[in-house]
C-alpha positions in Angstrom: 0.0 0.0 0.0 1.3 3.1 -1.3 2.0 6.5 0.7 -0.2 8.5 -1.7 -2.6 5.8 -1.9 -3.5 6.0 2.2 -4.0 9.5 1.9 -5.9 9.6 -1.3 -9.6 8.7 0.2 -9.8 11.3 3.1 -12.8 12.0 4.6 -13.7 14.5 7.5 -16.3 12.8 8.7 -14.0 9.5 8.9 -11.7 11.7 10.5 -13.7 13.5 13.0 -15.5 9.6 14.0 -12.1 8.0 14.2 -10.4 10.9 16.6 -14.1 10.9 18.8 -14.0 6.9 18.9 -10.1 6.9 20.3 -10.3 9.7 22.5 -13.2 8.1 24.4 -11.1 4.7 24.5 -7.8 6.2 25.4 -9.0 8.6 27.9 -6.6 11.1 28.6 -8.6 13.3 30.7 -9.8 10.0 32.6 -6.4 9.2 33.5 -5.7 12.3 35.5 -6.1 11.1 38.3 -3.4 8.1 38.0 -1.3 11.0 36.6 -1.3 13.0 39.9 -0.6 10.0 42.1 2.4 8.9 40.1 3.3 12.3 40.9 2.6 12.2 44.4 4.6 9.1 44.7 7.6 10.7 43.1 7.2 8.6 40.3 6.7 12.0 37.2 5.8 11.1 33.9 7.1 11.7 30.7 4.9 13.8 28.3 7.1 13.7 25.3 8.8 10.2 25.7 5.0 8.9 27.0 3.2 10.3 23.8 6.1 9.0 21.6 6.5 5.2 22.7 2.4 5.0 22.8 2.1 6.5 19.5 5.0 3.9 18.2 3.0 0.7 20.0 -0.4 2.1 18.6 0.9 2.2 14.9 2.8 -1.1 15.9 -0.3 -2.8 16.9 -2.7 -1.4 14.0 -0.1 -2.2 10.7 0.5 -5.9 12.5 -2.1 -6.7 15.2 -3.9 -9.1 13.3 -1.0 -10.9 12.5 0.6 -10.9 15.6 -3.3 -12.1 17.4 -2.9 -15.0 14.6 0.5 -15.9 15.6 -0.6 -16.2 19.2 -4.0 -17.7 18.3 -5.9 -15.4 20.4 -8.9 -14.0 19.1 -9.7 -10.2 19.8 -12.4 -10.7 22.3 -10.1 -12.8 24.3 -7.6 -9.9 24.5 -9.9 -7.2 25.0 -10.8 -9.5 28.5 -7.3 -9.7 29.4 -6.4 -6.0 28.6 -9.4 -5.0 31.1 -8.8 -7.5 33.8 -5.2 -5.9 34.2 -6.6 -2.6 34.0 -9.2 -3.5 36.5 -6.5 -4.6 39.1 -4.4 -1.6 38.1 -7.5 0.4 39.4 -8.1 -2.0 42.6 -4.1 -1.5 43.9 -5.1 2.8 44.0 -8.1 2.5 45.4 -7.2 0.0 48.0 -3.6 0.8 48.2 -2.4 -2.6 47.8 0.4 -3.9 46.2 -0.9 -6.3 43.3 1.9 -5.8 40.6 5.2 -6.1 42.3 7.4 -3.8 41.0 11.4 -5.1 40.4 13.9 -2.6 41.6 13.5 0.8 42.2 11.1 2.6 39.5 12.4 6.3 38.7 9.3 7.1 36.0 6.1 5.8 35.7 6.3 6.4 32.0 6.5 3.2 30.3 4.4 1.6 32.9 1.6 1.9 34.1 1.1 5.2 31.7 2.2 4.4 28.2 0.5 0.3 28.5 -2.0 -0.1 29.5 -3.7 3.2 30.0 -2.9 5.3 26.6 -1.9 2.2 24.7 -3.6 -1.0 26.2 -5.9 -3.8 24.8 -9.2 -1.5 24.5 -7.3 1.1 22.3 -5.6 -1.8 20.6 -9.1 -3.5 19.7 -10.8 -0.4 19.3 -7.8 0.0 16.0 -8.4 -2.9 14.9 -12.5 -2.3 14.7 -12.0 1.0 13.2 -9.5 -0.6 10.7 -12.4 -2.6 9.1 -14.7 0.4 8.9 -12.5 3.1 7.5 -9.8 4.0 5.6 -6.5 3.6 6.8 -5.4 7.5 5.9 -8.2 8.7 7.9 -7.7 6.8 10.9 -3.7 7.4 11.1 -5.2 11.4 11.4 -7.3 10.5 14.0 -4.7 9.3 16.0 -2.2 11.7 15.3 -4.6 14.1 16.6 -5.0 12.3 19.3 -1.4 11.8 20.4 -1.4 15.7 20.2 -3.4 15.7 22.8 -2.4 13.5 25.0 0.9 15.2 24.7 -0.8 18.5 25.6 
């Protein structure tokens, strides 16, 4: 698939549907709150490097996530389960204050994890690609996202 050929069927309306549908799924403005208790736990995040690695996994995942479901054999119901049971127990450690995921060592930024996967790019944004993949064109979707890595950087 060629360069000018992705960009050839844009449509605003495919645009505007594709940011709405990820913005809902990734949730910046949801995630706020895990953002300020990384911070009170002296554990800062990363915009830049944060919107960069989830940008890089949510191309990643959308250009190969069939294939690398297939490889696995897992179907994408199946990983939209797991992807919510972790973020489920990522949500019962901070409201509980337990320890669930044991961290290794000492952690200096929360960037990587638990801010890049699963919150910005985890199984629901993952799946919700892959759905909007066989709905629209690919151009229109890469915009979308884009978009939205602008403002989850902002």
């Amino acid at each position: 698939m060629s360069f000018s050929y992705i960009f050839s069927r844009l449509d605003v309306q495919q645009i505007a549907s594709a940011f709405i549908v990820l913005f809902a799924v990734i949730d910046v403005l949801g995630s706020t709150p895990v953002f300020i208790t990384l911070k009170q736990q002296g554990r800062p995040v990363n915009a830049w490097k944060a919107t960069l690695i989830s940008l890089g996994l949510l191309l990643g995942f959308f250009f190969a996530g069939d294939a690398m479901l297939r490889l696995f054999n897992v179907d994408i119901a199946s990983f939209a389960v797991a992807g919510s049971l972790v973020i489920f127990l990522m949500s019962l450690e901070m409201i509980l204050d337990v320890v669930i995921f044991k961290n290794m060592g000492p952690i200096k930024s929360a960037t990587l994890i638990p801010v890049v996967f699963p919150l910005l790019a985890g199984a629901g944004s993952f799946t919700t690609l892959l759905s909007l993949r066989a709905q629209y064109a690919t151009g229109n979707i890469l915009i979308g996202l884009l978009l939205n890595m602008i403002f989850v950087y902002v």
